[in-house]
N, C-alpha and C positions, 0 to 999 in steps of 0.2 A: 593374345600376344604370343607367339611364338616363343617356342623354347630358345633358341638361339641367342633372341633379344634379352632375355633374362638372366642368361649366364655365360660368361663370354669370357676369354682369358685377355688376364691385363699385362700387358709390354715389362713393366717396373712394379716393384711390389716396394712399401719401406721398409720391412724387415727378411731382408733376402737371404735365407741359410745358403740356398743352391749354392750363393757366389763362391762362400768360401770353403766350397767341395768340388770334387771331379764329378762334379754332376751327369754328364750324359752318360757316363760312366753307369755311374747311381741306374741310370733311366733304362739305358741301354739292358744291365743286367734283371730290373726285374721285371721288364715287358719279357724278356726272354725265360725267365721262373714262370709268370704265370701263364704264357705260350702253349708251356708243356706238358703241365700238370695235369693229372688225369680231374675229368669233370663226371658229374651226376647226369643222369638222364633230367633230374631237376634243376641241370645246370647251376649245381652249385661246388664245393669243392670237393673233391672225392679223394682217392688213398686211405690215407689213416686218419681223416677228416669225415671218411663214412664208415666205421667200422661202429657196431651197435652200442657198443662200449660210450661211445662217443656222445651217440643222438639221444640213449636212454640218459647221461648226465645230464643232459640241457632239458629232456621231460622231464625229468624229477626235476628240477629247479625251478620249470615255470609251472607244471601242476602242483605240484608240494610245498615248495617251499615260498616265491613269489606271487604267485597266483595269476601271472598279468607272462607276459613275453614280448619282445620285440614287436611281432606280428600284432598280438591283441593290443598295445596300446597303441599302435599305428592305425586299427580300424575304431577303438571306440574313439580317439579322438576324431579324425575324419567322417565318425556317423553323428558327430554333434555339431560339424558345420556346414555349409551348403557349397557343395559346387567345391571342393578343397584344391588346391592346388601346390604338390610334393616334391620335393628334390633329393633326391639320394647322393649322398656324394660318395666315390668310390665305389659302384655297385658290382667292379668284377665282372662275374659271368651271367649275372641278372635273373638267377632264381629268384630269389627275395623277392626284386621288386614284382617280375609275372606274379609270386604266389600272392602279395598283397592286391593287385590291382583287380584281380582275380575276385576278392575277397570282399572288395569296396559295394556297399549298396546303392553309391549314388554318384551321380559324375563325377569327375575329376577330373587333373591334368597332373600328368608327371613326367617329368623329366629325373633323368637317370647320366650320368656323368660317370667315365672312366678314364684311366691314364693311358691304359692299352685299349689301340681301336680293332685290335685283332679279335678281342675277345669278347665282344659285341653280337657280330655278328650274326649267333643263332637265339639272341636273346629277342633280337628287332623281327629277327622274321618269324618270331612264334608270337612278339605282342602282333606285330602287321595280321598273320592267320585267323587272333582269338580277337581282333577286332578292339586291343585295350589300348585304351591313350596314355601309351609310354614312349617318348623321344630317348635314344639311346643315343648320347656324343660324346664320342674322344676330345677330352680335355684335362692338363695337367692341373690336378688339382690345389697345387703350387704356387700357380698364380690366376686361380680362379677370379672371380670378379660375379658378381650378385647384384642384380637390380635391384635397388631398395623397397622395403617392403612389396616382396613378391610372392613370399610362400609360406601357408598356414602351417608347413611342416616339411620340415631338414630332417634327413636320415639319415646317419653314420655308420652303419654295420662293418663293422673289421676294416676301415677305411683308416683310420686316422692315426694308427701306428705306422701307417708306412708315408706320413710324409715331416718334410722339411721345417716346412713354414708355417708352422701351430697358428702362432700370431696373428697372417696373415690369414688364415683362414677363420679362424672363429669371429675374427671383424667383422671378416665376409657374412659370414653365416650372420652376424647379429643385425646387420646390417640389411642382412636381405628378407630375414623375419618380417613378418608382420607385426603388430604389438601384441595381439594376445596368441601369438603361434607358440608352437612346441619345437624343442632339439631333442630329437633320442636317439642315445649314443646305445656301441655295444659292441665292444672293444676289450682291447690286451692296452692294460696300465703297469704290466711288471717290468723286470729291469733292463735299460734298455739293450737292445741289443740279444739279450738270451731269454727273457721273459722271468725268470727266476734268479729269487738270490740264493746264496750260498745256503741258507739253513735251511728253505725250502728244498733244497736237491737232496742237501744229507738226513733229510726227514724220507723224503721219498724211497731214497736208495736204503735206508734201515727199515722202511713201511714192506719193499718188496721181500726183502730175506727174510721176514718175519711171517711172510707169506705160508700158505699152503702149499707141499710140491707140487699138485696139479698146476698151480699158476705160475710158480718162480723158477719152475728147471728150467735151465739154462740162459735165467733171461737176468743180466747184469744192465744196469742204469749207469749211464756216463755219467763221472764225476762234473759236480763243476766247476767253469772255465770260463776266463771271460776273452774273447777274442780280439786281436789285436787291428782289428780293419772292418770296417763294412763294406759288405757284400748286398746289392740291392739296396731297398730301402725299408725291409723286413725291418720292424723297430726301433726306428733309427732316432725315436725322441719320445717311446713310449710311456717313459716314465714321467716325464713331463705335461701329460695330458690333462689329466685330473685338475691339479692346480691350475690351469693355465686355461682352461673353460670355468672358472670358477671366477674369475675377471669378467667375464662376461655375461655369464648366464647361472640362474639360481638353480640347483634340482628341486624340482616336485617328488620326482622319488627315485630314489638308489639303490640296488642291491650290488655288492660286491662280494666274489667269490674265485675259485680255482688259486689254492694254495698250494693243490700237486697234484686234481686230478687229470689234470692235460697231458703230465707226465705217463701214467699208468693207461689212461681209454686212448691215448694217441699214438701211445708207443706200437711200432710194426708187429714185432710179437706179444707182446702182452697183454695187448690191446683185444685180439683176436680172443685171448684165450675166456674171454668173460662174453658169456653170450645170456643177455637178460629174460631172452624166452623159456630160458632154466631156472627154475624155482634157488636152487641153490648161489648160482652163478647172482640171478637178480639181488639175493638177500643180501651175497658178500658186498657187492657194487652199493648198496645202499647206505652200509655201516660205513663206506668209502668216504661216500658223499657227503654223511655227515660228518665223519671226521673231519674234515677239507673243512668244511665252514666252520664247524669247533673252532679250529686253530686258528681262523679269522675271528670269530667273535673274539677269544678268550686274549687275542695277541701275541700268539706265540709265532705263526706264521704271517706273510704280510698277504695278503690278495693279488692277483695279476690279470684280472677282469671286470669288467663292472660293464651294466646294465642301467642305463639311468635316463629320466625323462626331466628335461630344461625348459622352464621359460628365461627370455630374456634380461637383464638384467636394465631398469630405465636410464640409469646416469654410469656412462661406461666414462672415465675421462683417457681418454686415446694418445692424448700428449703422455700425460703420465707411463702409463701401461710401455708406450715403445720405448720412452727413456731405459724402463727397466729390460726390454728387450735388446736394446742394442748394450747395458750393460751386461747382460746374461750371454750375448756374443762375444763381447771383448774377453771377458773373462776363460770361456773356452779356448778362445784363439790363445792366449798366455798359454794357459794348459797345456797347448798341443805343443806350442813351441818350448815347451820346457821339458815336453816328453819326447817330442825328437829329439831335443840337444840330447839327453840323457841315456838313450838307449838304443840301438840298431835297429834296422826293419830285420821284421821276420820273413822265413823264408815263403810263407802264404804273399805275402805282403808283396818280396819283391819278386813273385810269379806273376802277381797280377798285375804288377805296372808291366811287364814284359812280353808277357801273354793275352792273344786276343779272348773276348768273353764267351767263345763256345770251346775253344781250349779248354778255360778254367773249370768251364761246367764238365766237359770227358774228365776230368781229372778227380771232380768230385763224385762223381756218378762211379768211377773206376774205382778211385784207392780206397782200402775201408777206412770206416769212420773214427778210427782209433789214428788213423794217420793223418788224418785233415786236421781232428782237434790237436795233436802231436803241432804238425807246422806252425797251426796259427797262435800257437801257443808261447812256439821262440822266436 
């Protein structure tokens, strides 16, 4: 069966976030964030998303400390079924999935799903080259739709913070399961909107001054701030994740981690300054790492990532579940209208109703970042 017939977008979903948002808004700005962003020759994300600092935290946590990774529990489940057939939701620029299919010992079929169909592109013509059975299609993940029991294994990688309709989609997904299939997430669950709470920041920004000067000249961490608007759909219900795939599907297994390493190996400069092919550099980054999970184990920090492998859950009751879904919407919409009457828009706020979305991006790209968080602030 064709990928197409398997996953297809639906007209009306029941639990619709988009409606009560300036959604193409939402759409418009982050096809145009990830349009621009620089990519990997591995086509996957680059900037301060490939700096060593970066890729050395995620070796150490799947050699060291989990022992298993994204990748590895996506080929040993698929080498224990025959013929598997995978669905990626949200695969971006489609490294991942090349590196997996790459990697599979035995047929398969995959289909790979994106919001942006721009950014496709070189992903189709390198599976088309290397001969792998990957369908690449632009679809909003929003109001996906899943033929029922269709696929031995759903794959989430940094997909699922950036949408709406949680709801609507883990149905999906549980729906389009097979009975004994797998979900593996592997995702930002912090807070929403900035990724991090408050004590994690002020952890971080006293972890840096306590620094070495070779690492900490000149390099100050922004306070934090909680912003008065979203922009894109960058985390826009991330915190909500967690709970809200637990209605549907059981973990098999979970690690959860990054209390504030994201802060330190992602940050532009400081990120840089820790290079792990130095004895020195590797041992400081290490004592890092554990700290970070410390603060998770011991509860002093909360987590804003997790790694985890689902099966489905058998008696989902779906009446119940949207009940509480549409009261989890009423309840916001109060919210909001309590927070309008209450307070002014800020001046980020009313730039963007005013301004088209490559304006707003000059203006971000342009002022420094002391004055963007400054705007969005009042």
């Amino acid at each position: 069966m064709k990928s197409e017939n398997l996953v297809t977008s639906a007209q009306k979903v029941d639990i619709d976030w988009t409606s009560i948002s300036n959604y193409s808004r939402l759409v418009e700005e982050e096809i145009d964030e990830y349009s621009s962003i620089e990519v990997t020759e591995g086509l996957k994300e680059g900037g301060i998303h490939s700096q060593k600092a970066w890729g050395f935290w995620f070796d150490y946590l799947s050699e060291r400390v989990w022992k298993t990774s994204l990748t590895a529990e996506t080929l040993q489940f698929c080498d224990g079924i025959g013929a598997p057939r995978i669905l990626s939701l949200g695969c971006g620029y489609g490294g991942v999935e090349l590196e997996i299919a790459q990697s599979l010992k035995s047929a398969y079929q995959m289909t790979a799903v994106d919001l942006n169909p721009g950014i496709l592109a070189k992903a189709r013509s390198e599976a088309q080259a290397k001969n792998l059975n990957i369908q690449f299609l632009p679809l909003d993940l929003n109001f996906v739709q899943i033929k029922e029991k269709s696929f031995d294994l759903v794959i989430a990688h940094a997909s699922l913070h950036h949408l709406l309709n949680l709801e609507h989609v883990f149905s999906q997904i549980h729906r389009g399961m097979k009975e004994h299939g797998r979900l593996i997430v592997q995702d930002i669950i912090g807070k929403t909107q900035v990724i991090f709470w408050k004590p994690n920041v002020d952890f971080a920004i006293d972890l840096v001054n306590k620094m070495p000067p070779k690492y900490k000249a000149g390099i100050v961490l922004p306070p934090y701030f909680e912003p008065s608007i979203q922009i894109g759909m960058e985390g826009v219900r991330q915190e909500e994740i967690e709970a809200l795939l637990s209605d549907y599907f059981t973990p098999v297994k979970m690690f959860k981690y990054g209390s504030f390493m994201r802060m330190i190996c992602t940050h532009p400069n400081l990120g840089k300054r820790f290079d792990p092919d130095i004895e020195e550099d590797r041992q400081y980054l290490q004592r890092l790492f554990d700290l970070d999970l410390r603060q998770i184990e011991e509860g002093v920090l909360r987590p804003t990532e997790i790694l985890a492998v689902y099966e489905k859950r058998d008696l989902v009751n779906v009446d119940a579940l949207n009940a509480e879904a549409h009261a989890r919407m009423d309840a916001f919409l109060t919210n909001a209208k309590i927070q309008s009457e209450q307070s002014m828009p800020s001046p980020f706020t009313w730039l963007r109703q005013k301004l088209p979305v490559s304006t707003i991006k000059w203006l971000r790209q342009k002022l420094p970042a002391s004055i963007i968080i400054w705007l969005r602030q009042k």
